[in-house]
Each structure stands twice: as C-alpha cells, then as structure tokens.
PDB file of N, CA, C and O in Angstrom:
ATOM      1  N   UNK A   1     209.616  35.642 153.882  1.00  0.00           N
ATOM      2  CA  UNK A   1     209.632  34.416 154.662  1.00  0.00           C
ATOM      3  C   UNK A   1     208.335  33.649 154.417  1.00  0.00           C
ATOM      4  O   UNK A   1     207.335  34.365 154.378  1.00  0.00           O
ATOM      5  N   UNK A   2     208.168  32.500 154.264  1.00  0.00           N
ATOM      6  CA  UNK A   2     207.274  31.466 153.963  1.00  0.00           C
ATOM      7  C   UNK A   2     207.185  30.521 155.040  1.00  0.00           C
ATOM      8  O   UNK A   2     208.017  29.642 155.265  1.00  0.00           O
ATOM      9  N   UNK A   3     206.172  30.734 155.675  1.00  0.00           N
ATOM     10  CA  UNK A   3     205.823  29.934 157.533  1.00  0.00           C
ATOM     11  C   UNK A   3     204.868  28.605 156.390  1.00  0.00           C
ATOM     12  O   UNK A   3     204.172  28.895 155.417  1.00  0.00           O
ATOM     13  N   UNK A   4     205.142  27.218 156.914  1.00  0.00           N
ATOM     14  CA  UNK A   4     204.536  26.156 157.009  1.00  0.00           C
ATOM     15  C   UNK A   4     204.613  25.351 157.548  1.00  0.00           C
ATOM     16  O   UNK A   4     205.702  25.138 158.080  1.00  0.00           O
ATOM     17  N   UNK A   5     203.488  24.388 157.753  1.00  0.00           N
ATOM     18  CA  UNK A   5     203.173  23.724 158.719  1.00  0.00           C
ATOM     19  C   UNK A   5     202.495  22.286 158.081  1.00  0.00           C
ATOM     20  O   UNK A   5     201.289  22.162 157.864  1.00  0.00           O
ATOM     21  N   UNK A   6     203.645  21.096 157.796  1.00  0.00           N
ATOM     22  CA  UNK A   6     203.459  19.884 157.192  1.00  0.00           C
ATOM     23  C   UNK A   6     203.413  18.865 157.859  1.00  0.00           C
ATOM     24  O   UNK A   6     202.979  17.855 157.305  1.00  0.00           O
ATOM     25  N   UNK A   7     203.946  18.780 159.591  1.00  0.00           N
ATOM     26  CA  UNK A   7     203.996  17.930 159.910  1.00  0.00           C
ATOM     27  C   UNK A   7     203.190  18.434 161.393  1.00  0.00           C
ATOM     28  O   UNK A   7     203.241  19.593 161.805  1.00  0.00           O
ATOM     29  N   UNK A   8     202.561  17.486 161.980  1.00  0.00           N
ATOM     30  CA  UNK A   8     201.336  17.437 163.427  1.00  0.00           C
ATOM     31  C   UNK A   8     202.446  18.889 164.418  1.00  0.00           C
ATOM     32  O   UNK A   8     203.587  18.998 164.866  1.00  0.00           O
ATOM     33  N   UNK A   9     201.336  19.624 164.328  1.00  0.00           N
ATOM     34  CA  UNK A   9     202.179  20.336 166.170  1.00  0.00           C
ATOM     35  C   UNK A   9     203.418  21.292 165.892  1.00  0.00           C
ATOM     36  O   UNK A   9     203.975  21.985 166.743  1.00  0.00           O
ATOM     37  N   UNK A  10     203.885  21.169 163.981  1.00  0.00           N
ATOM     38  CA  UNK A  10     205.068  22.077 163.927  1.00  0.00           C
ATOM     39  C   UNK A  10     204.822  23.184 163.328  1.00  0.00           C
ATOM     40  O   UNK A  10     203.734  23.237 162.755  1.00  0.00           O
ATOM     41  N   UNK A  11     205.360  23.912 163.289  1.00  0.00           N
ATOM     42  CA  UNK A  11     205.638  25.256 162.243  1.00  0.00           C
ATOM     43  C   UNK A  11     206.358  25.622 161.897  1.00  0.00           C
ATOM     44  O   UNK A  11     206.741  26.542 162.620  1.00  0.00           O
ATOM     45  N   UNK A  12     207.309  25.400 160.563  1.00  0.00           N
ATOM     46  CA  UNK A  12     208.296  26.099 160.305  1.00  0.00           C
ATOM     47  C   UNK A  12     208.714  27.424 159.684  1.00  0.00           C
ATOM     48  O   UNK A  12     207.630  28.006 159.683  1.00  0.00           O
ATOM     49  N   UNK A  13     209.841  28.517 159.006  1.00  0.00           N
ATOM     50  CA  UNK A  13     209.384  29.267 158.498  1.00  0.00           C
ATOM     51  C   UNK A  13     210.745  29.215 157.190  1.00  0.00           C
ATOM     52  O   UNK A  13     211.797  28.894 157.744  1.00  0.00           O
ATOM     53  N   UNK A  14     210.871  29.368 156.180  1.00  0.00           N
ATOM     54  CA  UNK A  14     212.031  29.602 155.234  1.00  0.00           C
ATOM     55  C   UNK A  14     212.074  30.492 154.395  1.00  0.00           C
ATOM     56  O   UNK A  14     211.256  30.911 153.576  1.00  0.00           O
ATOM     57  N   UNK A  15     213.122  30.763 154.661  1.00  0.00           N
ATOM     58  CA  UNK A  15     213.841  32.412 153.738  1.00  0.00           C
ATOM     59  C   UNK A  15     213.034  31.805 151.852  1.00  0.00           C
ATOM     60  O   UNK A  15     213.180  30.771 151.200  1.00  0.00           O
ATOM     61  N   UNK A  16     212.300  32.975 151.630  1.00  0.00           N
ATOM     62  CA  UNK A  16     211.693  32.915 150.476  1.00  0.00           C
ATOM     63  C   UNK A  16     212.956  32.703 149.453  1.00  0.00           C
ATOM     64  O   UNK A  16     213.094  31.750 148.686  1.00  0.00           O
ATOM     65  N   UNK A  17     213.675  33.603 149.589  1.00  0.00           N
ATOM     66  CA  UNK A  17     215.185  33.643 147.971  1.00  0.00           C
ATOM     67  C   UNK A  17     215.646  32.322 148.035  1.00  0.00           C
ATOM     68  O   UNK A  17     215.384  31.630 147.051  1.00  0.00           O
ATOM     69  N   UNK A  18     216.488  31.621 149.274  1.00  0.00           N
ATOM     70  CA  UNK A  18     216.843  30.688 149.615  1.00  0.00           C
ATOM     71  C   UNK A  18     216.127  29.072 149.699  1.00  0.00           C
ATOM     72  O   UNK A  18     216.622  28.066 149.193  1.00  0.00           O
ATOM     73  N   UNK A  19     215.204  29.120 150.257  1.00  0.00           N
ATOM     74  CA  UNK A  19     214.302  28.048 150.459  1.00  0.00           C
ATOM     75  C   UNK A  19     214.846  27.238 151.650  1.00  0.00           C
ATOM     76  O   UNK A  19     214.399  26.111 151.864  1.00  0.00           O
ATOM     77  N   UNK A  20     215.938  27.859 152.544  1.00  0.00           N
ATOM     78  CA  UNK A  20     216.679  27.159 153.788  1.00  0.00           C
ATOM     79  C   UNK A  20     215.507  27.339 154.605  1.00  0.00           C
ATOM     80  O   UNK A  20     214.634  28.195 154.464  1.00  0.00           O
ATOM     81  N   UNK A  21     215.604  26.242 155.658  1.00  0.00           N
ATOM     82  CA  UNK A  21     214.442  26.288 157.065  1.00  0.00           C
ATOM     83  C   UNK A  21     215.524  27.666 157.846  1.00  0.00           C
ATOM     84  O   UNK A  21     216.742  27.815 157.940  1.00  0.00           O
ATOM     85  N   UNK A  22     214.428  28.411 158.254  1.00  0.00           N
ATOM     86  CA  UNK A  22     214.850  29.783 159.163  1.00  0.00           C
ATOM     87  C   UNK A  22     215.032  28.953 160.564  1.00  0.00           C
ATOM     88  O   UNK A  22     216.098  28.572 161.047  1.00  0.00           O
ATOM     89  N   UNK A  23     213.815  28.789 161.048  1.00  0.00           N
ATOM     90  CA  UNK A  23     213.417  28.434 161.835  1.00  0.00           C
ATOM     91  C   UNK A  23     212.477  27.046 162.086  1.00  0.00           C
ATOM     92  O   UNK A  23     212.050  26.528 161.054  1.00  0.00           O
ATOM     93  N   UNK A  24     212.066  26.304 163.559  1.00  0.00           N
ATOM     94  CA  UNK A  24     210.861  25.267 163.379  1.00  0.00           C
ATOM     95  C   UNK A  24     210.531  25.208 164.976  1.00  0.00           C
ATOM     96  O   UNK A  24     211.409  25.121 165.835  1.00  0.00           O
ATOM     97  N   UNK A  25     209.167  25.269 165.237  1.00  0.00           N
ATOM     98  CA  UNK A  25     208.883  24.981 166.623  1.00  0.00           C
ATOM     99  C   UNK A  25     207.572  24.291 166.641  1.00  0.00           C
ATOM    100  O   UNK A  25     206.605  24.439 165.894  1.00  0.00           O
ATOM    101  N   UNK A  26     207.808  23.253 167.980  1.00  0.00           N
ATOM    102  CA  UNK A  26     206.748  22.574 168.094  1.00  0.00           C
ATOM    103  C   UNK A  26     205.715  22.773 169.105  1.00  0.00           C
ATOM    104  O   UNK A  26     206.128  22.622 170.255  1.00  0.00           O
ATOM    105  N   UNK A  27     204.039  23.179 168.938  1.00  0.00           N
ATOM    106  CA  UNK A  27     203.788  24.059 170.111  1.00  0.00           C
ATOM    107  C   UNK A  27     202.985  22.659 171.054  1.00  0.00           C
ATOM    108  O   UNK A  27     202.491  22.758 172.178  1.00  0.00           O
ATOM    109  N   UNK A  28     203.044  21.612 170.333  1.00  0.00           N
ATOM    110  CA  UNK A  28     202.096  20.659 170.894  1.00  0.00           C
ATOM    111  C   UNK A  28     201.927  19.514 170.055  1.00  0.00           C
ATOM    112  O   UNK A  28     201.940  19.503 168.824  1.00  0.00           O
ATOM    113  N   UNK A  29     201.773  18.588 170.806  1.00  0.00           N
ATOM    114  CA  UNK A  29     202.003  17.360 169.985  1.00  0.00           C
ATOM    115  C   UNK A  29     200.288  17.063 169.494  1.00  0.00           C
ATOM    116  O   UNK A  29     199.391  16.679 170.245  1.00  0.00           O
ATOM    117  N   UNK A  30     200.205  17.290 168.413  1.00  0.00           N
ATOM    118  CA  UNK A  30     198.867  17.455 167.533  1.00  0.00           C
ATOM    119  C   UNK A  30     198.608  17.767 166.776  1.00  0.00           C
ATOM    120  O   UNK A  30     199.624  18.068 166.148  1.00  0.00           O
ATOM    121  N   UNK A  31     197.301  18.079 165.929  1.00  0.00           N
ATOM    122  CA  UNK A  31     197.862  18.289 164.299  1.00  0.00           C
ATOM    123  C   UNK A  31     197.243  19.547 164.060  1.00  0.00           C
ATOM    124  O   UNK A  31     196.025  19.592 164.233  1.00  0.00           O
ATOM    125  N   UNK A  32     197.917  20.722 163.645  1.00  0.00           N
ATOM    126  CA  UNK A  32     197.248  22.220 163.625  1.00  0.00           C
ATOM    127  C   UNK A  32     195.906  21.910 162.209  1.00  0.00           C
ATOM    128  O   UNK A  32     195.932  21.245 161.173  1.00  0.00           O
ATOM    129  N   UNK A  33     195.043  22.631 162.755  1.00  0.00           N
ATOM    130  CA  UNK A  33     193.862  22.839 161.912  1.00  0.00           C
ATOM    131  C   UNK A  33     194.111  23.488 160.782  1.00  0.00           C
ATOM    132  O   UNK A  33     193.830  23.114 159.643  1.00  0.00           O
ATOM    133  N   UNK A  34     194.866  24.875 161.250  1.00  0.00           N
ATOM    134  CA  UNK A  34     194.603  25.891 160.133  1.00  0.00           C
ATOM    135  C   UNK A  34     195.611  27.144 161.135  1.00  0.00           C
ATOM    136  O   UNK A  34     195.726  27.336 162.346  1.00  0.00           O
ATOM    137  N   UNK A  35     196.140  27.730 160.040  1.00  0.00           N
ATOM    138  CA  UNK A  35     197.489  28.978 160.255  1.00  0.00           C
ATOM    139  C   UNK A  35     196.621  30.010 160.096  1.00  0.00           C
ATOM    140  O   UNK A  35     195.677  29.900 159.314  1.00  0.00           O
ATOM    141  N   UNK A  36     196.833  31.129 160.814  1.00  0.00           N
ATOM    142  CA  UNK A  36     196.601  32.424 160.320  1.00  0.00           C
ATOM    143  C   UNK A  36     197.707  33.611 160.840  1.00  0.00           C
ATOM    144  O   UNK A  36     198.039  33.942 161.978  1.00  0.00           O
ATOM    145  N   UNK A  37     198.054  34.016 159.742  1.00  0.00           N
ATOM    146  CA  UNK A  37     199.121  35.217 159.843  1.00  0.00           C
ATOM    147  C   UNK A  37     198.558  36.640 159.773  1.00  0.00           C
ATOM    148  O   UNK A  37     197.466  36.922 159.280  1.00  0.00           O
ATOM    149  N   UNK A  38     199.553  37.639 160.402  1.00  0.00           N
ATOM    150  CA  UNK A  38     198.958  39.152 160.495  1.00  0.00           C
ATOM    151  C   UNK A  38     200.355  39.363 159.996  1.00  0.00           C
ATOM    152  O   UNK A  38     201.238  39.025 160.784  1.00  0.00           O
ATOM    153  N   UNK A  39     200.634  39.731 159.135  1.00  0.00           N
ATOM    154  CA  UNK A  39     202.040  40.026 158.589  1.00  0.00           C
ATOM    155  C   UNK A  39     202.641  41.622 159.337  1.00  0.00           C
ATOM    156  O   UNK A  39     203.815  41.894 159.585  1.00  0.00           O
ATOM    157  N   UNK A  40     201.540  42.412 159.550  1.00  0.00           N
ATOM    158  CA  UNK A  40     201.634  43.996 160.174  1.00  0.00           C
ATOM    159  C   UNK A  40     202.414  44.054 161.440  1.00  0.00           C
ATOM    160  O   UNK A  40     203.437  44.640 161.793  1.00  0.00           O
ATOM    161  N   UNK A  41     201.477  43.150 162.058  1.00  0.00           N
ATOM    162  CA  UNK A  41     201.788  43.003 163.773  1.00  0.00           C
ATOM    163  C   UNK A  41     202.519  41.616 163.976  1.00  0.00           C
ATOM    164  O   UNK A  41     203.034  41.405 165.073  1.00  0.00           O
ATOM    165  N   UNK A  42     202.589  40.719 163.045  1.00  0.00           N
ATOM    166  CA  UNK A  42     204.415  39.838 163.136  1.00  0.00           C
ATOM    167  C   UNK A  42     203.559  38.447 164.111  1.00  0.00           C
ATOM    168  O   UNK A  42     204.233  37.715 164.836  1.00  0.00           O
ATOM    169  N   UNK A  43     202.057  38.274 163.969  1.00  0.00           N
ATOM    170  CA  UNK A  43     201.813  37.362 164.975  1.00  0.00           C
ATOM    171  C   UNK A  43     201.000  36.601 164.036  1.00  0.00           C
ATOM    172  O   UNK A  43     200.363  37.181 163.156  1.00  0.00           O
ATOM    173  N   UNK A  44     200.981  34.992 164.207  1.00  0.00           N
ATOM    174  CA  UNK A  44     200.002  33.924 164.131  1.00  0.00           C
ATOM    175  C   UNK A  44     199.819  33.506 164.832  1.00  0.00           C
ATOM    176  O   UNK A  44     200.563  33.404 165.808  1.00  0.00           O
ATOM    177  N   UNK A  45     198.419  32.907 164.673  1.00  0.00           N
ATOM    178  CA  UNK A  45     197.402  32.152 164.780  1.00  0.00           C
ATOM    179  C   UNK A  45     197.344  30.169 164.573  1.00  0.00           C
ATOM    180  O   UNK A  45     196.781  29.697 163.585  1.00  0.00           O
ATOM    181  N   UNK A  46     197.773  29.563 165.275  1.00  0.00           N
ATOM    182  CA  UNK A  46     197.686  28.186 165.199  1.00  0.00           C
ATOM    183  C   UNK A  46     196.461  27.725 165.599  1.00  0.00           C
ATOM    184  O   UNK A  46     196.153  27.841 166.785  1.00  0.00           O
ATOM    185  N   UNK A  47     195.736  27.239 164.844  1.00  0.00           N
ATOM    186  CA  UNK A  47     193.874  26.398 165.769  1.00  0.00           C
ATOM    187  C   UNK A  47     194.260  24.888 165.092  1.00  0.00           C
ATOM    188  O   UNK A  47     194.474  24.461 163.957  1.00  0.00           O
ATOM    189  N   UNK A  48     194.226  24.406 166.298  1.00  0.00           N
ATOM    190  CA  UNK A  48     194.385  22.790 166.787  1.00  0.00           C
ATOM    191  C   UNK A  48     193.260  22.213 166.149  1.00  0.00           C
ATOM    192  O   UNK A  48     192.316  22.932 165.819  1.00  0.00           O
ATOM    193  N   UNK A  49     193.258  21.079 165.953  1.00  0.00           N
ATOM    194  CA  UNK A  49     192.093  19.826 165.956  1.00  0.00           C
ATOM    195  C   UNK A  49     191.507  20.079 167.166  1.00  0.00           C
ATOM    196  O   UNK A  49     190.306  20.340 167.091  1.00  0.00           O
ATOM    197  N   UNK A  50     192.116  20.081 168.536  1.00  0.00           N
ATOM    198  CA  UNK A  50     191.412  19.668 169.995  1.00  0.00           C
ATOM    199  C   UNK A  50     190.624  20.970 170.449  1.00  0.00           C
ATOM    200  O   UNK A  50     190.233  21.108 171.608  1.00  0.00           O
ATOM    201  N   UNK A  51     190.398  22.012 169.351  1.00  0.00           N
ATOM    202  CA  UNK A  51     189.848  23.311 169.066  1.00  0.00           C
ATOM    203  C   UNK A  51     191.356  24.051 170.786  1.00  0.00           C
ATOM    204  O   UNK A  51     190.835  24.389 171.849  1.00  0.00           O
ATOM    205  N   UNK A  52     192.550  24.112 170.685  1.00  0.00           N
ATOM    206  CA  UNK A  52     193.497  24.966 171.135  1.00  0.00           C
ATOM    207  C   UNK A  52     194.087  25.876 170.339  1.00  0.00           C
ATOM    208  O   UNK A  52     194.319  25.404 169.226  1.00  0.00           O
ATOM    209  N   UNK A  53     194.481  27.197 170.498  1.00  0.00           N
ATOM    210  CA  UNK A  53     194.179  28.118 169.606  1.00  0.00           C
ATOM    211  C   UNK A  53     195.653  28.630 170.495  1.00  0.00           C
ATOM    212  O   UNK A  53     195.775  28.953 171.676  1.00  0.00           O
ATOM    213  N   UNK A  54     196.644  28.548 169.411  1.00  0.00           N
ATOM    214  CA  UNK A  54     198.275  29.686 170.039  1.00  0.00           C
ATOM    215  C   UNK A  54     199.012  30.294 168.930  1.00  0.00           C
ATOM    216  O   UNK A  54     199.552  29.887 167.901  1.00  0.00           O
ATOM    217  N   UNK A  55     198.762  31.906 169.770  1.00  0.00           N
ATOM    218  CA  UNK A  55     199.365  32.715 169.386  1.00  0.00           C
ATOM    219  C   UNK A  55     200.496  33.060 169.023  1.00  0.00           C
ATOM    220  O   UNK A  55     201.058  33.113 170.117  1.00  0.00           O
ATOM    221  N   UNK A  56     201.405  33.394 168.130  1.00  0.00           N
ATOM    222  CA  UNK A  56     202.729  33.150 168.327  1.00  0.00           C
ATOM    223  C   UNK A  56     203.643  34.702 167.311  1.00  0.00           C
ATOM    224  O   UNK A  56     203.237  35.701 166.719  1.00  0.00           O
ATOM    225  N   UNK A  57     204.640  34.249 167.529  1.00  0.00           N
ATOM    226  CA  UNK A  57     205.465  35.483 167.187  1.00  0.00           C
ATOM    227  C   UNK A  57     205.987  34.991 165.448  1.00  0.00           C
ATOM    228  O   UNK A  57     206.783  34.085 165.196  1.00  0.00           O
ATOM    229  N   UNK A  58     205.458  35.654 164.686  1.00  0.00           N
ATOM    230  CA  UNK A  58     206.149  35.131 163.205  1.00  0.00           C
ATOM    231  C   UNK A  58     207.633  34.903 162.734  1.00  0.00           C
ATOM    232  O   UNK A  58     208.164  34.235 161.847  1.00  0.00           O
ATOM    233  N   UNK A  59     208.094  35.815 163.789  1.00  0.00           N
ATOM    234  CA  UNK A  59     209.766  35.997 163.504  1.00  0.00           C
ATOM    235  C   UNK A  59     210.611  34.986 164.441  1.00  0.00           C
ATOM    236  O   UNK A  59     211.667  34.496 164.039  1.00  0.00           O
ATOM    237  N   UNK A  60     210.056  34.699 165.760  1.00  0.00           N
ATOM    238  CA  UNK A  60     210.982  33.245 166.299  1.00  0.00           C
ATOM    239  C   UNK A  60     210.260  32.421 166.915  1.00  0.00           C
ATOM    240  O   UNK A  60     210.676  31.639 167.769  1.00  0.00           O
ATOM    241  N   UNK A  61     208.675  32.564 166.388  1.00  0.00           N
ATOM    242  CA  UNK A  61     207.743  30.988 166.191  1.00  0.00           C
ATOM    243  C   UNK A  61     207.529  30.984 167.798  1.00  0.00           C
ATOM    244  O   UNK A  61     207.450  29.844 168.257  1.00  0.00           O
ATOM    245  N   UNK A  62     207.429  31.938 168.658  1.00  0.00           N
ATOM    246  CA  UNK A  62     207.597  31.676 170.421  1.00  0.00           C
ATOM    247  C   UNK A  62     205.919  32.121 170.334  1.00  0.00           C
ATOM    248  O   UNK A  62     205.336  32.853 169.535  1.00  0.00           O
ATOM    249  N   UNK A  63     205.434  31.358 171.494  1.00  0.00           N
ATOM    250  CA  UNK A  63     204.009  31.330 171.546  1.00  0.00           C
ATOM    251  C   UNK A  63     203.824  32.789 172.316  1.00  0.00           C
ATOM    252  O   UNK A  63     204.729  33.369 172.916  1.00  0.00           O
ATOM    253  N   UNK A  64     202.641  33.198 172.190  1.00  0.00           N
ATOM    254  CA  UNK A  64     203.021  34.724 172.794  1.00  0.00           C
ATOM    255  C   UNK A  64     201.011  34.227 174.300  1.00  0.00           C
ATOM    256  O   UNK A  64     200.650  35.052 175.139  1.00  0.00           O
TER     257      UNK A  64
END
C-alpha cells in the first residue's frame, strides 16, 4: 500500500499492484507538513503547518 498526501488536510492510501485509491481521509482543513509511517505498528504520523501533530491508523486512515 502506498499512503499519500497531495492535497491540504488529506491522506490517501492505494493498493501498490493496482494503483486504485484504497482509501482517503481528511483530518483537518490545512496543509500537512510532513508524513511519517511505522509500517510494524500500522500507525502515522501527520505534522501540520499550524505545528498539529495526528496520529493515525495506516490501514483505515482513523486518527488514533
């Protein structure tokens, strides 16, 4: 799965073989700084411009 994030506040994720959108959620209307993934433990990392920082679930993008 391939998580990106092209447009302000979204994240999407798409099946690598396929290239279909899996999933897309929006955690906030703003423009993410920078992604960080833990592929082990299934969680990212979203850090905002407004320095807001959410945690989230890799597999259905839900803020944890």
């Amino acid at each position: 799965m391939i998580m990106s994030t092209n447009i302000p506040g979204a994240i999407m994720s798409f099946d690598v073989q396929t290239g279909a959108l899996v999933r897309s959620a929006v955690f906030q209307d703003t423009t993410i700084k920078s992604l960080v993934f833990s592929r082990d433990k299934g969680r990212g990392i979203a850090w905002y411009n407004n320095n807001v920082v959410v945690v989230f679930d890799t597999e259905t993008l839900d803020s944890i």
